[in-house]
N, C-alpha and C positions, 0 to 999 in steps of 0.2 A: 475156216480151213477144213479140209478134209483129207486127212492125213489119217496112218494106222494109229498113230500118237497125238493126238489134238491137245491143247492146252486149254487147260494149265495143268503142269506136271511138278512135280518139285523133287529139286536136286536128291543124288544119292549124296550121302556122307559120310564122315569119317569121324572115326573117335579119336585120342589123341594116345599116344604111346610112350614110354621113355625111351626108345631105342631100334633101330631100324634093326626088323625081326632076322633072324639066322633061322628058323626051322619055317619049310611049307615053300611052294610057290607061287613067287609075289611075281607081278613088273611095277618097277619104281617111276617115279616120277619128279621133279621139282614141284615142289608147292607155288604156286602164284597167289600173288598180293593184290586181290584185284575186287571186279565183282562177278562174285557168279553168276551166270548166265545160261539157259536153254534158248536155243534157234530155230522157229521154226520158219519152216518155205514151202510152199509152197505155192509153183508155179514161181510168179511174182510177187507174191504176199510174202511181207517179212515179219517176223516178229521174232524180237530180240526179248526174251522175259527175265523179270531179276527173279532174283529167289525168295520171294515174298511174293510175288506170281503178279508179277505189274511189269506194264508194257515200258521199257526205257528205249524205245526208238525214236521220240523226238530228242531225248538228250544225246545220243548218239548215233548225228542222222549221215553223217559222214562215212557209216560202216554199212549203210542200205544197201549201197550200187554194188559194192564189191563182194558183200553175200551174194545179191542176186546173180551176179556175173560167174562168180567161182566156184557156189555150193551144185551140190544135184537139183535139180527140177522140185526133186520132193525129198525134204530130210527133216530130222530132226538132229541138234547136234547138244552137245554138252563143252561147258568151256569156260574161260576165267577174259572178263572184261579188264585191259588193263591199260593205261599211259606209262610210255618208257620217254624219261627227261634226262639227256646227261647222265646214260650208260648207267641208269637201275632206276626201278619200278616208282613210281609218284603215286604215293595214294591220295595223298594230298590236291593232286591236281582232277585227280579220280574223282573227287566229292564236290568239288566245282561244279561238272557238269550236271550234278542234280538243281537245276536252278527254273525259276518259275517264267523267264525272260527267254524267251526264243533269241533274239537278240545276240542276248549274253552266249547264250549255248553256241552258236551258230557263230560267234568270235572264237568261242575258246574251241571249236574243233577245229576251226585251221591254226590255231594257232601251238595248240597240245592233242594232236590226233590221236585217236585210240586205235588199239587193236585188237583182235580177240583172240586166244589162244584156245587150240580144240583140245578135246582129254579122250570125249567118247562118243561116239556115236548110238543113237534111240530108234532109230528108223532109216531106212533108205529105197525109196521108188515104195513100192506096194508091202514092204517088209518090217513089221515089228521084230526088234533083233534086239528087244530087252533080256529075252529068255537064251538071248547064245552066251557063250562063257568068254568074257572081258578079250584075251587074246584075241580071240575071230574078230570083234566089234573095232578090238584094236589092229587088225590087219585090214579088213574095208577103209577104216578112217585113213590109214594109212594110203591108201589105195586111191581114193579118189580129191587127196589134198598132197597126193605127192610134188605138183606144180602149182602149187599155192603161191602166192606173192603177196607182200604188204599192202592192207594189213592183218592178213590172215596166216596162222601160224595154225601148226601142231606141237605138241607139248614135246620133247624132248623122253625116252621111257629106256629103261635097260632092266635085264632079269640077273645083274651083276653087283651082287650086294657093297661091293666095292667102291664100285660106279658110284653108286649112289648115296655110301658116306663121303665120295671124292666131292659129290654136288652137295650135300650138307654142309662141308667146311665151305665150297668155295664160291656159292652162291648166294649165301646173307650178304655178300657188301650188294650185291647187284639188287639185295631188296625184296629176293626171294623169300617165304617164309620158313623153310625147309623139304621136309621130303616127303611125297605119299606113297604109300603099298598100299597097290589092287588085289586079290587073290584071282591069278589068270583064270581059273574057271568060272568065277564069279559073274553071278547077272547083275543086272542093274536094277535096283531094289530102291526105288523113291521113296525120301526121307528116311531111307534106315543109315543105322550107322554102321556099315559093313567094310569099310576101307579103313585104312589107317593112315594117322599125318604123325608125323615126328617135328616139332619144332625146336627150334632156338633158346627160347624160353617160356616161362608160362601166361596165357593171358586170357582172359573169360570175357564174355559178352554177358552183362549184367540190364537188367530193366532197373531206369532210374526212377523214384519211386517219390524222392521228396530230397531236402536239403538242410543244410543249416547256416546261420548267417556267422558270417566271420566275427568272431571277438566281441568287441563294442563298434562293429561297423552293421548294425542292423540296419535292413534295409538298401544300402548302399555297396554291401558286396558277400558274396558265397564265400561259407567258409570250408562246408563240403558238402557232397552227392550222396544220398544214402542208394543205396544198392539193393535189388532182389531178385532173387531168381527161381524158379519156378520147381518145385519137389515133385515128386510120383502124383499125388494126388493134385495139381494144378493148381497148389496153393502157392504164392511167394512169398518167400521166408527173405529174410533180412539179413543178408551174408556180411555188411560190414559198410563202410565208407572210403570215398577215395577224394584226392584231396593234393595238397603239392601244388598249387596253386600260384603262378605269380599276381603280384597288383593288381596287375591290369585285366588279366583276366578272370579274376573276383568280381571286379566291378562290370567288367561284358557279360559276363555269365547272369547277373540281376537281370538285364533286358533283356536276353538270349532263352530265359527260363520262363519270364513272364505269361506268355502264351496257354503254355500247360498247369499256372498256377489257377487258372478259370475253373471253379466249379470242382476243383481237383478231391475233395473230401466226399461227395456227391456217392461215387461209388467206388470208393478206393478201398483196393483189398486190406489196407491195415485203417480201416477208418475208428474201430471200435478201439485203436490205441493212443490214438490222438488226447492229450490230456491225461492219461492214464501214466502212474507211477511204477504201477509192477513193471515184474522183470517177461511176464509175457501172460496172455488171457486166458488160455488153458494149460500153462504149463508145459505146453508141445512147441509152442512158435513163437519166435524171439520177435520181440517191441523193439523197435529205431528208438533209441532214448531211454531204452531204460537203464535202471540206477544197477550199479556192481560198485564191491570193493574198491576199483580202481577210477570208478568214474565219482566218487563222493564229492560234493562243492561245483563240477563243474555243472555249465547250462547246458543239457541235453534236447531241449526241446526242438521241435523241429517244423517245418512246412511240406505240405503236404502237393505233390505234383503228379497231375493223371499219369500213369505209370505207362505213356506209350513212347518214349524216348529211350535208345540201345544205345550204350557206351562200349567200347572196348577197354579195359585195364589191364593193366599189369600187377600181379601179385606172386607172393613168395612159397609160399603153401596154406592147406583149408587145414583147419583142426575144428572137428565138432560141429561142419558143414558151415563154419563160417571164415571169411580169412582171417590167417593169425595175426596179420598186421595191414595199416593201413594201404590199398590198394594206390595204383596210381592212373591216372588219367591220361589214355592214346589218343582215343579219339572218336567222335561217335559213327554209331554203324545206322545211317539210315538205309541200307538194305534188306537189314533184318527186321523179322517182327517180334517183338515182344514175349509171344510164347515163345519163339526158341530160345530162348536165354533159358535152359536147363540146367541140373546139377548134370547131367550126363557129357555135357562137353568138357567138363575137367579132367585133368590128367589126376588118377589117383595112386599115390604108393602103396606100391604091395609091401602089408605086414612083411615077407621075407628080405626088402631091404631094412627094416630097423633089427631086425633080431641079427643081419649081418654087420651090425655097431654094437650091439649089445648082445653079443652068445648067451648070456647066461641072463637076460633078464626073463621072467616069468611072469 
């Protein structure tokens, strides 16, 4: 391609907030439930790239013809890949189509078509229009997808803080995640986190690391996922376990993990814990397994899996950089890689929410 913007580029981001901001100007957005996506074209040349900077244009070859036919000559675009089943978002149906069967894939798009929803525009004809300020990028976008048709959309935007706690309530059934704020004069800044998302509730994209075997079902089924995520210095620390597990998929989960348990101690970032009793090797960085007050008698021991599998969980709050309680299990994110699972994607409480529970504590 020869475009002002060539790939691979990677998404701009957002960090997470507790509350759709009242000072500054934003334009809001609905968050989508989807995959992220850049598009480039050029000419005839499509490419559809995930956010982990890989081509998914055989998995979704159904959106080829009608980029080519509806975008400009030459663009770059930004936007959220997404399946609508029965009046709200499918992620579920979403993660089908990463499949190794052409076959397969080429069933499930006529049968669950995808569509892509735009946010921002990167370029357009001979113009890098990273450095214009979000409004302008968002009135060209506006401009040349005003006669868009499925299944191509633009996202939905208002500068009405109203508006957009009206879409915060009324858009989770439909499977939305919540709400994002652009700063209008804002550029677009790949991979920083210069937006903001508001969600529903709290949830982390963890790197799975290793596991432990249920009860007295060794062998034959998971009893949980040990969890890490990646600090300032590009080490991964050991935030906690998640777990909630039915029967059955205890026992799926054994041959589903098998793969990654090859070779897995080889060069795995917690390999010098493996065996080890302490509570951590230097004192700085928590051991999967190690012994506290509360864990005395039970078996902590654990298995060890090349840590290149992305989960998404649910949990309730971090205390002391780990969760306070056991996480729970969404579902995995093969679009992401590994290093992004940061402490920096968390939602953090600001000290001046607890001193407004406690006035007087010191």
């Amino acid at each position: 391609m020869n475009l002002p913007v060539n790939p691979p580029i990677l998404p701009m981001l957002a960090k997470r907030v507790a509350e759709v901001p009242t000072a500054g100007d934003w334009i809001f957005e609905p968050k989508w439930d989807g995959f992220r996506t850049l598009i480039f074209k050029d000419g005839d040349e499509i490419l559809i790239q995930s956010r982990d900077e890989k081509s998914l244009n055989r998995y979704f070859p159904e959106l080829l013809d009608p980029l080519r036919a509806q975008l400009p000559t030459h663009c770059v675009l930004d936007g959220e890949l997404v399946i609508a089943h029965r009046g709200h978002l499918d992620f579920d149906a979403l993660q089908l189509r990463i499949h190794p069967a052409a076959s397969r894939v080429k069933l499930l798009a006529s049968q669950t078509p995808a569509s892509v929803v735009f946010f921002d525009l990167l370029c357009e004809g001979k113009r890098d229009l990273r450095g214009e300020p979000f409004e302008k990028r968002r009135a060209h976008l506006e401009s040349f997808l005003a006669s868009a048709t499925v299944p191509i959309h633009i996202t939905p935007a208002t500068r009405d803080r109203k508006v957009a706690l009206d879409w915060f309530r009324r858009f989770e059934g439909a499977g939305l995640d919540g709400v994002v704020a652009k700063p209008t004069a804002g550029t677009y800044e790949p991979d920083k986190r210069v937006m903001l998302k508001i969600k529903h509730e709290r949830d982390c994209d963890c790197v799975v690391a290793g596991f432990r075997w249920y009860k007295a079902s060794k062998g034959s089924a998971i009893g949980s996922l040990l969890l890490g995520l990646y600090d300032d210095q590009q080490i991964l620390q050991h935030v906690g376990v998640c777990a909630s597990f039915t029967t059955e998929k205890r026992r799926k989960l054994v041959e589903f993990l098998e793969p990654w348990r090859r070779n897995a101690l080889d060069h795995h970032p917690w390999k010098n814990w493996a065996g080890s009793d302490s509570q951590s090797i230097d004192g700085e960085h928590r051991m999967p397994g190690g012994q506290s007050r509360w864990s005395q008698g039970k078996d902590l021991s654990w298995e060890p899996l090349r840590p290149e599998l992305v989960v998404e969980v649910a949990y309730e709050h971090m205390q002391s950089g780990r969760f306070r309680h056991m996480a729970h299990f969404r579902r995995w994110r093969n679009d992401k890689k590994p290093t992004d699972c940061t402490y920096a994607q968390l939602e953090v409480v600001p000290p001046e929410e607890l001193s407004a529970i406690f006035p007087h504590n010191r």
